[in-house]
N, C-alpha and C positions, 0 to 999 in steps of 0.2 A: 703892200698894205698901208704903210705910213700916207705915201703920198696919197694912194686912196680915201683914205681918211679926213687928211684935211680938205680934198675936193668934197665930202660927201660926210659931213658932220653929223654927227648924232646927237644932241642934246637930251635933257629930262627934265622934267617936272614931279618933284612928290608932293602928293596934298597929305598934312599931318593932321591928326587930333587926338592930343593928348598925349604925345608920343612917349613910350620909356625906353628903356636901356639896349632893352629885345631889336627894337625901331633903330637908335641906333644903330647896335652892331651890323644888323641887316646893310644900310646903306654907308658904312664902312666897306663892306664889302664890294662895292658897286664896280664895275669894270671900271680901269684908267683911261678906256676911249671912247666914254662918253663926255660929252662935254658941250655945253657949261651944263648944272646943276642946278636947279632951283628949288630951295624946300619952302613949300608953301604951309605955313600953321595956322590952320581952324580954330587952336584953343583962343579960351580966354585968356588963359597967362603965359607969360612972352617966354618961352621955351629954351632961348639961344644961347644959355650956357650948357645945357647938353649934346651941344653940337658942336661946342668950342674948338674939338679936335677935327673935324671935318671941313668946318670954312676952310676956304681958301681964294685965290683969285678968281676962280672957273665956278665955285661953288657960294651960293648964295643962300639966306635965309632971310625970309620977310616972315615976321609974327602979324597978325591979324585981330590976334584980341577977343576976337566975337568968332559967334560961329557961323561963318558965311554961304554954305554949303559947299559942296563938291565942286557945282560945274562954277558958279564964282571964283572958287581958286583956281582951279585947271584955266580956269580963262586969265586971270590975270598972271600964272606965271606960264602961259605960252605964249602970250605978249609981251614980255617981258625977254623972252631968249629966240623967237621966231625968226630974227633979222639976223641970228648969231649963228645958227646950225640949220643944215637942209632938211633936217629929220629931228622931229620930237616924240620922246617916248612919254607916255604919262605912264604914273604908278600910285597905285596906294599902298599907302606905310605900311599894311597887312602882306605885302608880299615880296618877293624875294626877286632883284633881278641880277642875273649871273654871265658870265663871260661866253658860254654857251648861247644863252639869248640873243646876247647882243651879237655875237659871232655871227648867227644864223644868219639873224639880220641883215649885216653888213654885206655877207655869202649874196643874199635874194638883191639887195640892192646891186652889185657888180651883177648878177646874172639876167639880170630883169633890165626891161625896159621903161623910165620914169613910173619907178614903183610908187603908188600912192600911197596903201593903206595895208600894216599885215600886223597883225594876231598872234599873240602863243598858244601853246597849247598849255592847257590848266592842269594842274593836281594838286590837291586838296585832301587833307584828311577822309572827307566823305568819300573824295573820286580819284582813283586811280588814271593816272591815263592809258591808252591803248597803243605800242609802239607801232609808229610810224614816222612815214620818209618824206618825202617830197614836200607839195603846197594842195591846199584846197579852199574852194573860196567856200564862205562863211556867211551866212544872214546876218548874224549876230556874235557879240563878244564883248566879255565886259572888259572897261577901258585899261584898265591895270595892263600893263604890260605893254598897249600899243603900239605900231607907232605911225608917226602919221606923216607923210611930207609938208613944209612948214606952210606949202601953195593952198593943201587943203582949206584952210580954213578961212582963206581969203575966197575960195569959191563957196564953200560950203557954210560959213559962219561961223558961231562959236559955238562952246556947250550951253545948253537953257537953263540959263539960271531960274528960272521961273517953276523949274521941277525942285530944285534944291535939294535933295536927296533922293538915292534911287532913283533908280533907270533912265538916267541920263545919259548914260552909254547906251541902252538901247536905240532910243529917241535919237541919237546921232546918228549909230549905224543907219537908222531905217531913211534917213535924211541924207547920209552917203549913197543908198541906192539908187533914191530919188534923183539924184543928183549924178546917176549913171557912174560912182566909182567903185568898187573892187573892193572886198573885203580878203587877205589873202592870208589863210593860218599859213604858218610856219612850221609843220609838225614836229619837228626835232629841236624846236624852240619852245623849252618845258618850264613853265612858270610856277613855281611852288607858291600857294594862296593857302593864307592861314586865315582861316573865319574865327570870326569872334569866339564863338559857342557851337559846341558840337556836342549833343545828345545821341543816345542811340536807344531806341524799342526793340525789342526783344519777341518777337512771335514764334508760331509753334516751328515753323521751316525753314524760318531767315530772320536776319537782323537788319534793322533799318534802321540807318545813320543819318542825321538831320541838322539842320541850322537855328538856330533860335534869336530870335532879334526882340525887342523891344516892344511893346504897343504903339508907339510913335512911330515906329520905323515900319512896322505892320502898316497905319495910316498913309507914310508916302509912298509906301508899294504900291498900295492898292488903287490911292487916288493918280500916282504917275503912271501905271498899266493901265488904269482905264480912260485917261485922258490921251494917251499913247496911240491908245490902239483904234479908240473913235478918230482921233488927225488920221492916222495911215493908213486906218480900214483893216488892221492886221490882226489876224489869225491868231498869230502867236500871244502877241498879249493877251488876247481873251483867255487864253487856254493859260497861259502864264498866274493868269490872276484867279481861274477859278482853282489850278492846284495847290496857290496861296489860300481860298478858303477851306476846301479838301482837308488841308496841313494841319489849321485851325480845330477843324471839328472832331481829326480826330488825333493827333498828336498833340497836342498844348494843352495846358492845365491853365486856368481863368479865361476861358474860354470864352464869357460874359463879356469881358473888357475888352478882349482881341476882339472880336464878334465885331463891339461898337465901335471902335477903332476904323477896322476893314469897311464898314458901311459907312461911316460919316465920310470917307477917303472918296468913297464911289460917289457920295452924295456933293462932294466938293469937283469931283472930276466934273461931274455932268453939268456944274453952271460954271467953270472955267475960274475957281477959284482954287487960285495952287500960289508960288510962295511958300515963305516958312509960317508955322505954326509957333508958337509960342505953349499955345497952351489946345486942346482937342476937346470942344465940346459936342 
């Protein structure tokens, strides 16, 4: 496995924002064979003495200052280690990645042939997973846990910065199809995803456990799934975006302000104005 290893390098990228103690401990934990490391930080203020125990030579920390978005960071620290490691995984600070993941990993790489692109399987407070073995290809996956061969991106490009948050891992995937590659879950490659906010409704027969995000963050949903889905002609997002209004109308309280949010988002998708927002009128 050693020698292994060093033919066939796994590197990461974590994009932070805001990170605390939780965030740490997470990637403390991070398998010893990945390598190098690069934490990339969204905040405004420079973060890097709670990380003071982690640097190290392999392990890097760039502060940002501002908030750049997602595919900004994931772009600049996979440019950053691409030339370093055959295989980069991306992660968000919200999730958890463990020796079992990467193991998988490493497992499908030796048994596969120029493995492009593979997937974990997710669980999450709202979703349990369902066990299973082997591999399956996949439409779609969000980026958290990927990983990618470092070739990818030289054919395929970067992430869109122009989405800036939100579903910028979809937009890739649909852009790896295009582009004829492979999307390959890993099913025994179980990724623990802690979401912000988790609510749960209560009806006569079952209970239903949900996510709750922001008014802003409603906005990039909606304008990045419908700008999404008009480029790729895709199914999915349409039905993505109207369960996102569904969720609105009848789970969310200020209903009023998500509402206008959700529609100014589709009213920006439709004349191709995306970017960050500042402020949503």
């Amino acid at each position: 496995m050693v020698n292994y290893m060093k033919k066939k390098q796994i590197g990461c990228v974590i994009v932070l924002f805001n990170p605390d103690k939780k965030v740490v401990e997470r990637i403390e934990q991070y398998p010893m064979n990945v390598s190098p490391i690069i934490l990339i930080d969204n905040s405004t203020l420079n973060n890097a003495s709670l990380f003071s125990n982690i640097i190290r030579d392999d392990v890097f920390y760039i502060a940002l200052n501002n908030n750049t978005g997602i595919a900004h960071a994931l772009n600049l620290g996979i440019n950053k280690i691409k030339d370093k490691a055959s295989y980069i995984i991306t992660m968000d600070q919200d999730s958890e990645l463990t020796n079992i993941v990467v193991d998988t990993y490493y497992e499908a790489i030796s048994k596969m042939d120029n493995v492009k692109v593979l997937a974990p399987n997710f669980e999450t407070e709202r979703k349990k997973h369902k066990k299973k073995t082997g591999y399956d290809k996949v439409k779609l996956s969000m980026q958290s846990g990927m990983l990618f061969q470092s070739t990818v991106f030289d054919k395929v490009g970067m992430f869109n910065e122009e989405l800036f948050l939100d579903v910028v891992d979809y937009e890739y995937c649909l852009r790896l199809r295009n582009c004829g590659i492979d999307i390959l879950r890993c099913n025994e490659a179980i990724l623990n995803h802690h979401p912000a906010e988790t609510r749960e409704r209560k009806f006569i027969y079952f209970s239903l456990k949900y996510g709750v995000a922001s008014p802003i963050r409603y906005y990039y949903q909606a304008r990045n799934l419908m700008w999404t889905a008009k480029k790729y002609k895709s199914f999915k997002m349409y039905q993505i975006l109207i369960i996102k209004l569904f969720k609105i109308l009848l789970l969310f309280d200020n209903k009023k302000k998500y509402l206008d949010y959700y529609f100014i988002g589709i009213k920006d998708a439709n004349s191709n104005s995306l970017g960050k927002r500042d402020k949503v009128t």
